[in-house]
C-alpha positions in Angstrom: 85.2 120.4 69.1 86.5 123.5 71.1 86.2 127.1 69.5 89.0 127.0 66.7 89.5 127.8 63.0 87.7 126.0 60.3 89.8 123.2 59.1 87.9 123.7 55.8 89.6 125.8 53.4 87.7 127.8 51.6 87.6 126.9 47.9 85.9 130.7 46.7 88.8 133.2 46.3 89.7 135.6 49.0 88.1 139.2 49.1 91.2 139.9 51.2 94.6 141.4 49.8 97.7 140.5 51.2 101.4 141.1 51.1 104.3 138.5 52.6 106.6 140.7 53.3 110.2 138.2 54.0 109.9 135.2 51.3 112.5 133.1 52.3 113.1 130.1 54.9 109.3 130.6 56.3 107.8 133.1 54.0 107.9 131.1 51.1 105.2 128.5 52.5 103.7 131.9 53.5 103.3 132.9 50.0 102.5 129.6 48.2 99.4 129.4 50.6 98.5 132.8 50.6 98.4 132.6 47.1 96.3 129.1 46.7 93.6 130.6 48.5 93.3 133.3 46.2 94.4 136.2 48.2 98.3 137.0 47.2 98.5 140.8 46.1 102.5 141.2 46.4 105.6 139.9 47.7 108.3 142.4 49.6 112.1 141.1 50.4 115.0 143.4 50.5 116.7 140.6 48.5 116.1 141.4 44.7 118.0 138.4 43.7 114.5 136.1 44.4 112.6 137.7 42.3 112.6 136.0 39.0 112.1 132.8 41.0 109.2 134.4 42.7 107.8 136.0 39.5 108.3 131.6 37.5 105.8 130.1 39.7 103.1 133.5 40.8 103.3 135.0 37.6 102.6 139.0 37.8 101.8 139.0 41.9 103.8 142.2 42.5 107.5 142.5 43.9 108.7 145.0 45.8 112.3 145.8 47.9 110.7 148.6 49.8 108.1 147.8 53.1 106.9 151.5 52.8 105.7 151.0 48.8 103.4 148.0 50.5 102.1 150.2 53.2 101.0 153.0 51.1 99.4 150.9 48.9 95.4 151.1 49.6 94.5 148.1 47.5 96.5 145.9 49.8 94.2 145.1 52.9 96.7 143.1 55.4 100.6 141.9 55.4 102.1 138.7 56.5 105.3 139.7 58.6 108.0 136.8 58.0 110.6 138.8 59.0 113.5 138.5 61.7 111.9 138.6 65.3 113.4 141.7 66.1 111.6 143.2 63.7 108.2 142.6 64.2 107.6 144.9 66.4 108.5 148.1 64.2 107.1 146.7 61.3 103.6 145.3 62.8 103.8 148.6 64.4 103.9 150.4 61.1 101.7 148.4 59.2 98.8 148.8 61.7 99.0 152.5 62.1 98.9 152.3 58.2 94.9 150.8 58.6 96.5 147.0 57.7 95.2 143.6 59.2 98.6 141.6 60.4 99.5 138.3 60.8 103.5 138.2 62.0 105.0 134.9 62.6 105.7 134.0 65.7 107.0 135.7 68.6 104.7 138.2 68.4 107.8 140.9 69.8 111.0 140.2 71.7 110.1 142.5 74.6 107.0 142.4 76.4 106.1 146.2 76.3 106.2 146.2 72.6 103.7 143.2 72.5 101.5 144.9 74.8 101.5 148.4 72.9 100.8 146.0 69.7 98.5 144.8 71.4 96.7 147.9 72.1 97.6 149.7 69.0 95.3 146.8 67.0 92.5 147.6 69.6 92.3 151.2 68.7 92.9 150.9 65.6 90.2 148.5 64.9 92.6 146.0 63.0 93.2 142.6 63.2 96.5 141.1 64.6 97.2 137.6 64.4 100.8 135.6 65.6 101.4 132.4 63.8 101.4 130.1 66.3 100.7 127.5 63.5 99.8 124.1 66.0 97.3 126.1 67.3 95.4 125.2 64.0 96.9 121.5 63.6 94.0 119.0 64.1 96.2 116.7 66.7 96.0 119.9 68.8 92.3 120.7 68.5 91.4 117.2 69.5 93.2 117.2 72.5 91.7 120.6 73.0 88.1 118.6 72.8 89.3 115.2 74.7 91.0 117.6 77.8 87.4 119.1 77.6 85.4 116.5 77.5 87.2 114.8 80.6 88.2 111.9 78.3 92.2 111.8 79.8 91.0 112.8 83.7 92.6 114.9 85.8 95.8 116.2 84.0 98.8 116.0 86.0 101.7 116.2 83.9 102.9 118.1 80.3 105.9 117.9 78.6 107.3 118.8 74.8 110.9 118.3 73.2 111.1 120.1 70.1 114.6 119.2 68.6 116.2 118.7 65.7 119.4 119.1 63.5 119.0 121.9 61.3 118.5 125.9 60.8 120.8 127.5 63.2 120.0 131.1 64.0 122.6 133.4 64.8 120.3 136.6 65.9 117.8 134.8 68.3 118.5 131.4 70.9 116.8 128.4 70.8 114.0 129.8 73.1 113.0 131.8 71.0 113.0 129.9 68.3 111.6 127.2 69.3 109.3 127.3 72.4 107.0 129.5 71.4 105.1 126.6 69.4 104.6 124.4 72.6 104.4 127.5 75.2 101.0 128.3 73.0 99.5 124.8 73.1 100.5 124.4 76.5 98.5 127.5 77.7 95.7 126.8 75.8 95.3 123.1 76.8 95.8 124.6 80.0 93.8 127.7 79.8 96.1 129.0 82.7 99.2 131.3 82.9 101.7 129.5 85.0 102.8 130.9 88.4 106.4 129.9 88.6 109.5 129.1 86.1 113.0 127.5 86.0 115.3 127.6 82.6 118.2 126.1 82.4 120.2 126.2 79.0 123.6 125.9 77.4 125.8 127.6 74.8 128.1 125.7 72.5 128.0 127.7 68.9 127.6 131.4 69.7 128.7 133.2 73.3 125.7 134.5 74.8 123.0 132.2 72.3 121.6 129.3 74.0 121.6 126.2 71.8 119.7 124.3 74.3 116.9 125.0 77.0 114.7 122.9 79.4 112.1 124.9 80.6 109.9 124.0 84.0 106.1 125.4 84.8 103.6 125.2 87.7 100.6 126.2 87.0 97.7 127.2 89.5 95.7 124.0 89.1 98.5 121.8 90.6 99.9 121.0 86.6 103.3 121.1 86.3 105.1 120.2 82.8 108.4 121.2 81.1 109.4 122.1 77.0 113.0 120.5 76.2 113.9 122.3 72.7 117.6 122.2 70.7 118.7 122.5 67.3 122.1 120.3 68.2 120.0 117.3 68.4 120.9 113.7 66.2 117.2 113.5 65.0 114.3 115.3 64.4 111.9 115.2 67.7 108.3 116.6 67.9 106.4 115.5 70.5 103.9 116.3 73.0 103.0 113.7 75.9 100.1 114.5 78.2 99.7 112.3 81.4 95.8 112.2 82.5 94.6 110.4 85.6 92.5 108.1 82.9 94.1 108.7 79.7 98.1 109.5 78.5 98.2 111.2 75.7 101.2 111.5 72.9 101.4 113.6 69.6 104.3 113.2 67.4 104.0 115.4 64.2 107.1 113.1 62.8 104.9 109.9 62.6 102.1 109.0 60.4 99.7 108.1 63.1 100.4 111.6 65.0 97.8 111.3 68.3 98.0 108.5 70.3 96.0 107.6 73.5 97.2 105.1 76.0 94.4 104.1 79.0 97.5 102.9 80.9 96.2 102.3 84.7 98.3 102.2 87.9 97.4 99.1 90.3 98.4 99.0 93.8 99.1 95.0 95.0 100.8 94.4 98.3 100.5 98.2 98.7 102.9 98.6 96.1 101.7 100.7 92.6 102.4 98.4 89.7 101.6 99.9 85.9 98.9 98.1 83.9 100.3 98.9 80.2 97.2 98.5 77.5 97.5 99.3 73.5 97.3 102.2 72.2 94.3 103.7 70.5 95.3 105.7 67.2 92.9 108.6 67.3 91.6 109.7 63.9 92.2 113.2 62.5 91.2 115.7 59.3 93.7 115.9 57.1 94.8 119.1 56.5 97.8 121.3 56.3 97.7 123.4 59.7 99.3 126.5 57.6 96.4 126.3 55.6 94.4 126.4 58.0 96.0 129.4 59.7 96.0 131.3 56.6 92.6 130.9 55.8 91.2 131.7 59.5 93.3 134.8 59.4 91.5 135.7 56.1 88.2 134.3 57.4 89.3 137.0 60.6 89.9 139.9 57.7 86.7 139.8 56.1 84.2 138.8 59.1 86.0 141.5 61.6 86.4 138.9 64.2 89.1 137.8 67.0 91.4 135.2 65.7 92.2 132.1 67.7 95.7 133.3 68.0 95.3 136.9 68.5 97.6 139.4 69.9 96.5 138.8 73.2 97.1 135.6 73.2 100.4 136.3 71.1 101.4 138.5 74.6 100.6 136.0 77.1 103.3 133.8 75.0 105.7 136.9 75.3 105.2 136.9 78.7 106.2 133.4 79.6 108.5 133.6 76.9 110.4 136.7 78.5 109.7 135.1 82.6 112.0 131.6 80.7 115.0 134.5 79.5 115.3 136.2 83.2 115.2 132.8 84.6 118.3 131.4 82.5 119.7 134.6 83.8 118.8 134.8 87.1 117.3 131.3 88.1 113.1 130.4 89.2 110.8 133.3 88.3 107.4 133.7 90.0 105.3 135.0 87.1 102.8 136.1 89.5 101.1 135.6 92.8 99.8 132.1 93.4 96.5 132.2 93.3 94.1 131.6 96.0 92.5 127.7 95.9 88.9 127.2 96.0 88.2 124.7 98.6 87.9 120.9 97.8 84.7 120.6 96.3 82.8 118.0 97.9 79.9 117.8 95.0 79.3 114.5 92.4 80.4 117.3 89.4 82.9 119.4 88.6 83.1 122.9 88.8 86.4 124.2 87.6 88.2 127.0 89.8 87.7 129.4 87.4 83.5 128.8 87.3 80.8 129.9 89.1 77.6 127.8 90.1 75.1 129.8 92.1 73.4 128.2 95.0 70.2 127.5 94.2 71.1 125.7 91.1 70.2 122.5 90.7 73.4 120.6 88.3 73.1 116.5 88.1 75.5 113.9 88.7 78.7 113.5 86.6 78.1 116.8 85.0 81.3 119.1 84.1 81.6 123.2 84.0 84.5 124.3 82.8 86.7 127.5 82.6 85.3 130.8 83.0 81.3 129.4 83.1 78.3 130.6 85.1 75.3 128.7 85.9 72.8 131.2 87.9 70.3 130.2 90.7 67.2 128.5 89.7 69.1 127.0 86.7 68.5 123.1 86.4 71.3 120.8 84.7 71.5 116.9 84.4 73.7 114.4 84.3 76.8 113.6 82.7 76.5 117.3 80.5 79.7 119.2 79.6 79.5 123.2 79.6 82.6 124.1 77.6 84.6 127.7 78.4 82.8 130.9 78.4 79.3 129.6 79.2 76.4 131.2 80.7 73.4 129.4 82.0 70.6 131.5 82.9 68.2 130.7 86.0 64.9 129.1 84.9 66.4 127.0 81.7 65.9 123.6 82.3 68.9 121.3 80.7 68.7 117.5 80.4 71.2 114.8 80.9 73.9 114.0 78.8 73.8 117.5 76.8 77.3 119.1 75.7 77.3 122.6 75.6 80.6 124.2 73.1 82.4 127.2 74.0 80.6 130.7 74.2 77.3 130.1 74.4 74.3 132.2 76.0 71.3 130.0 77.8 68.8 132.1 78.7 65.6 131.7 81.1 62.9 130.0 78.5 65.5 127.8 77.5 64.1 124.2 77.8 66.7 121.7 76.3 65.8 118.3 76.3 68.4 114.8 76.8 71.7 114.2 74.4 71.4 118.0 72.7 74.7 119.5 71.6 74.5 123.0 71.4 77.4 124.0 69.1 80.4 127.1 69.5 78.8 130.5 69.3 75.4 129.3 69.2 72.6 132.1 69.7 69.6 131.3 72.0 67.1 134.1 72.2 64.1 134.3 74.7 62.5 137.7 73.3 61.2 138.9 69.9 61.9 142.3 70.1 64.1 143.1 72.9 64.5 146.8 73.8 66.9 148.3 76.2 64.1 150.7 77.0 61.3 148.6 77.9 61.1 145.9 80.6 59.6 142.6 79.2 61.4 140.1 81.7 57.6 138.9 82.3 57.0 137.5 78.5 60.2 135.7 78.1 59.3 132.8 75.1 60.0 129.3 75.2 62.2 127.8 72.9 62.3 123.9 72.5 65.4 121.9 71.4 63.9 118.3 71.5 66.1 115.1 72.2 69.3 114.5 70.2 69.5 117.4 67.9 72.6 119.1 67.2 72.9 123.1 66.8 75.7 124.6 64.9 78.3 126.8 65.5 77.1 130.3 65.4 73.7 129.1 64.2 70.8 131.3 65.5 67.4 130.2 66.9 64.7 132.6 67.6 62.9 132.6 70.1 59.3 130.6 70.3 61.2 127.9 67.7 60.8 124.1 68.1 63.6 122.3 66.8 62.8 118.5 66.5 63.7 115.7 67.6 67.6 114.5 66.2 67.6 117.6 64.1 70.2 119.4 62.6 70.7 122.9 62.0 73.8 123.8 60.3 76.5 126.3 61.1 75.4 129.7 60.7 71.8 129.3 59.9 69.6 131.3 61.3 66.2 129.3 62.4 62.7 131.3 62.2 60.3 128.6 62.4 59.6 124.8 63.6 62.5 122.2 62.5 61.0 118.6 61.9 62.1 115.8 63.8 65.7 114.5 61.7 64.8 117.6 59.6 68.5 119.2 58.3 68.3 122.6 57.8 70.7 125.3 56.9 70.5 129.3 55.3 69.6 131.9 56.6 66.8 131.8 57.1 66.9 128.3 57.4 65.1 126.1 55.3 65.0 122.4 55.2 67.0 120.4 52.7 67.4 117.0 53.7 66.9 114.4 57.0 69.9 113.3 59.0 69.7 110.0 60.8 70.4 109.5 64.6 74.1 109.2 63.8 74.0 112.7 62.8 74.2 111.5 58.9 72.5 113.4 55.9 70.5 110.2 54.2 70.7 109.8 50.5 68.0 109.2 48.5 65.2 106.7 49.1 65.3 102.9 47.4 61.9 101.9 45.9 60.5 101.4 48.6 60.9 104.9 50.2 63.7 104.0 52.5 66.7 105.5 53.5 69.8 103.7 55.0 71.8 105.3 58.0 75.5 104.4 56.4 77.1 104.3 59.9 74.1 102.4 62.0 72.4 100.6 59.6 69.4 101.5 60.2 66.2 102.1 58.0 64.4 105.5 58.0 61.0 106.4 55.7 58.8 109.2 55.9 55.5 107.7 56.7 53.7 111.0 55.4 55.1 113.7 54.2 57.2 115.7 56.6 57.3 113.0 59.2 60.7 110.7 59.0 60.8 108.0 61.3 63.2 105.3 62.5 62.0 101.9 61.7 64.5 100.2 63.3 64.7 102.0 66.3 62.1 103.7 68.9 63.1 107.2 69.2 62.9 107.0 73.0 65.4 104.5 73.3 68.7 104.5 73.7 71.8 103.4 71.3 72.8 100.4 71.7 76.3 100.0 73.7 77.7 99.2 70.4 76.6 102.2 68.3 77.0 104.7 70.2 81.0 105.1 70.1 82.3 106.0 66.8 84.6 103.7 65.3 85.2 105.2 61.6 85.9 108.6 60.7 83.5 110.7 58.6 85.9 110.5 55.6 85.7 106.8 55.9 82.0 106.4 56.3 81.3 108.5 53.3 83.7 106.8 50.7 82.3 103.3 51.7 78.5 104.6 51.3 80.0 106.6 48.0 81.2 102.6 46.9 78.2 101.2 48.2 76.0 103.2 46.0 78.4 103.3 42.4 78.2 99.1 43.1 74.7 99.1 43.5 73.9 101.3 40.2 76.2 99.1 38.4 
């Protein structure tokens, strides 16, 4: 799964304070979440007449008419701005030269100078500032994030979005702005590009001069083109996103129960004529979990670690920006955002480098492989087949990287690197190739090796020093921080890490041993002992080969494959 906010809420209660300041329409589900997960210090609305309803359901959580009595209060670390749009700017502005964290509902401003001196107010500051670009945290989302990734749709050719509905009708902001910021957020980050031109067309019926309806058009640099349809003068309520991959279509609806959808629709040509295979649709899986919750708590998670949020206020501007290019183009017809960038030539190699990557001559990268946006893989490197380097990756010259490895987002690999076949090196991962590094003192000579044997699985942000073997189909939990040899299936986690169970080869923490010292893989099936202690084997299974074809695609979600081992086990006790 790409970079993104835990979809885990946190069950401990928030160390962070914060005020929603505007409960009404939006800030009321603001407040109940806020307030769930243990951080809701006060509430602020000019509107005294909520307050007794306010004070029935969160007891003594402060109320307050006047913003400036929630800014001068030092026990309150952050606000939660759920106010008009054209507000946001003055008041973010306020409550970040106050020393407060912000989150402020989207759009970040309504001009794009006030989002960028936001932007760089937070930055001098020190503070965090979040926009609440909510499906940016709704699961559909970050597993198209991971599928587009992953190649699993192709080339992507075409995006689209209608966002309609019959319902609340602003009076002090169009439907533009009301509406398209949601999709304009998941389109750039599906994307990862800004686009280069725009047309906006719209229509108003109810207020003079407030569009009730718009359809937006984007190019983008890669070739993409797609389009945002959005009106609140619509029969029914509409949410969908449709995707059209070379290999895969895509469709999200939020209104339906099963809300992501993949169709591996193919195009024929007989007689020279194209001619559309249709095939079912495959109902992708996802967590459940509210996405606002899941905002709110990475926004807290932001507070307390003193980390970018996924939704930051840079990303927050770039929305601006395409937001404000779709105004002047209603106005004033197609916009060119900025300059068309310059192609890369048509890469002739058998993997993919996209046009924002960098691989070195000199390095050696295998068949099938894919490097995605913003990567660099240096001379000498060697990479092979079929691996996936997510965004923001750096592969050193002199690591050696097997086949069919998957590489997250942000992720260092540096020369002593060796990283054997089917490894998946998880976001933020650390990979470290001296003991005690100095600035002053040159020891590019006694680089160490570190070893990450066949099949493990590293997690997000997890550490591993230098010199360390971690064994084969290990797993080292998120955050740990590894100091010393990890045993083949050996599960580890802490800081430093220490080893507190086995996982099988499906990545599954096995329960404790029958009578006869053996554990059962719920998703495989497969038997594991240890045949001394400290050494877990596979006794169904040689560990050099391969899955069979017909366990090695998922089929059940985690949730699933846990209750039925959960039933499994009460039915055998009884």
């Amino acid at each position: 799964m790409p970079k993104g906010p835990n979809m885990q809420a946190s069950a401990n209660k928030s160390k962070a304070r914060v005020a929603v300041v505007g409960v009404g329409y939006w800030g009321k589900n603001l407040v109940r979440n806020f307030h769930e997960l243990g951080a809701l210090a006060a509430l602020c609305d000019a509107d005294r007449s909520v307050e007794a309803a306010y004070k029935r359901s969160y007891g003594d959580v402060r109320f307050c008419t006047e913003y400036r009595e929630v800014l001068s209060d030092a026990s309150i670390d952050a606000v939660a701005l759920a106010t008009p749009a054209v507000a946001h700017y003055e008041m973010a502005k306020a409550a970040l030269e106050a020393g407060k964290d912000v989150i402020v509902e989207k759009p970040l401003a309504i001009d794009v100078k006030h989002g960028d001196e936001l932007v760089k107010l937070a930055e001098e500051k020190h503070r965090i500032l979040m926009v609440g670009h909510i499906l940016r945290y709704h699961p559909a989302i970050l597993k198209l994030q991971q599928l587009i990734q992953d190649g699993a749709l192709g080339k992507i050719n075409y995006l689209y979005s209608n966002r309609l509905n019959i319902g609340k009708i602003r009076t002090e902001e169009n439907i533009l702005w009301s509406f398209a910021p949601h999709d304009i957020s998941v389109m750039l980050s599906l994307l990862n590009e800004m686009p280069t031109r725009v047309t906006c067309q719209g229509k108003a019926d109810l207020n003079h001069g407030i569009p009730d309806v718009t359809l937006s058009h984007f190019e983008f640099p890669s070739g993409v083109q797609a389009h945002i349809f959005v009106s609140w003068l619509h029969p029914v309520k509409e949410q969908r996103l449709v995707i059209v991959g070379s290999e895969k279509m895509a469709v999200f609806d939020d209104t339906t129960e099963h809300k992501l959808i993949l169709y591996p629709h193919k195009v024929e040509w007989k007689n020279r004529i194209p001619t559309a295979v249709k095939a079912n649709g495959e109902i992708v899986n996802l967590e459940e979990q509210e996405p606002l919750r899941a905002e709110c708590q990475h926004f807290l998670d932001c507070v307390e670690s003193r980390t970018s949020p996924v939704s930051d206020g840079s990303e927050g501007l770039r929305v601006l920006r395409v937001l404000d290019a779709c105004q002047r183009a209603l106005r004033d017809g197609e916009i060119a955002l900025e300059a068309p960038r310059v192609r890369k030539e048509k890469q002739e190699h058998p993997y993919f480098v996209h046009e924002s990557a960098y691989a070195d001559e000199g390095a050696q990268i295998g068949v099938g492989t894919r490097i995605w946006h913003f990567s660099h893989v240096m001379k000498g490197a060697r990479i092979g087949e079929r691996c996936v380097i997510g965004q923001n990756v750096n592969v050193d010259g002199g690591t050696v990287i097997g086949n069919n490895v998957k590489i997250q987002n942000n992720v260092s690999v540096y020369t002593g690197a060796v990283i054997e076949d089917d490894v998946f090196l998880g976001p933020s991962c650390v990979l470290t190739n001296v003991t005690n590094p100095r600035s002053q003192v040159n020891r590019h000579s006694l680089y160490e090796t570190t070893l990450l044997k066949r099949g493990c699985t590293i997690g997000a942000n997890a550490t591993i020093v230098c010199g360390v073997e971690i064994g084969r189909y290990a797993f080292v939990g998120a955050g740990s921080v590894v100091t010393k040899k990890v045993a083949d299936f050996g599960l580890v986690v802490g800081n430093p890490a220490r080893q507190v169970g086995w996982m099988s080869r499906h990545g599954h923490r096995l329960q404790s041993p029958d009578s006869n010292g053996v554990m059962l893989c719920p998703e495989s099936g497969y038997r594991y002992q240890e045949i001394e202690p400290g050494v877990l084997r596979c006794l169904d299974l040689d560990e050099e080969a391969p899955l069979p074809e017909n366990l090695n695609k998922g089929t059940k979600s985690y949730k699933q494959l846990k209750e039925e081992a959960t039933y499994v086990c009460a039915t055998t006790r009884s």
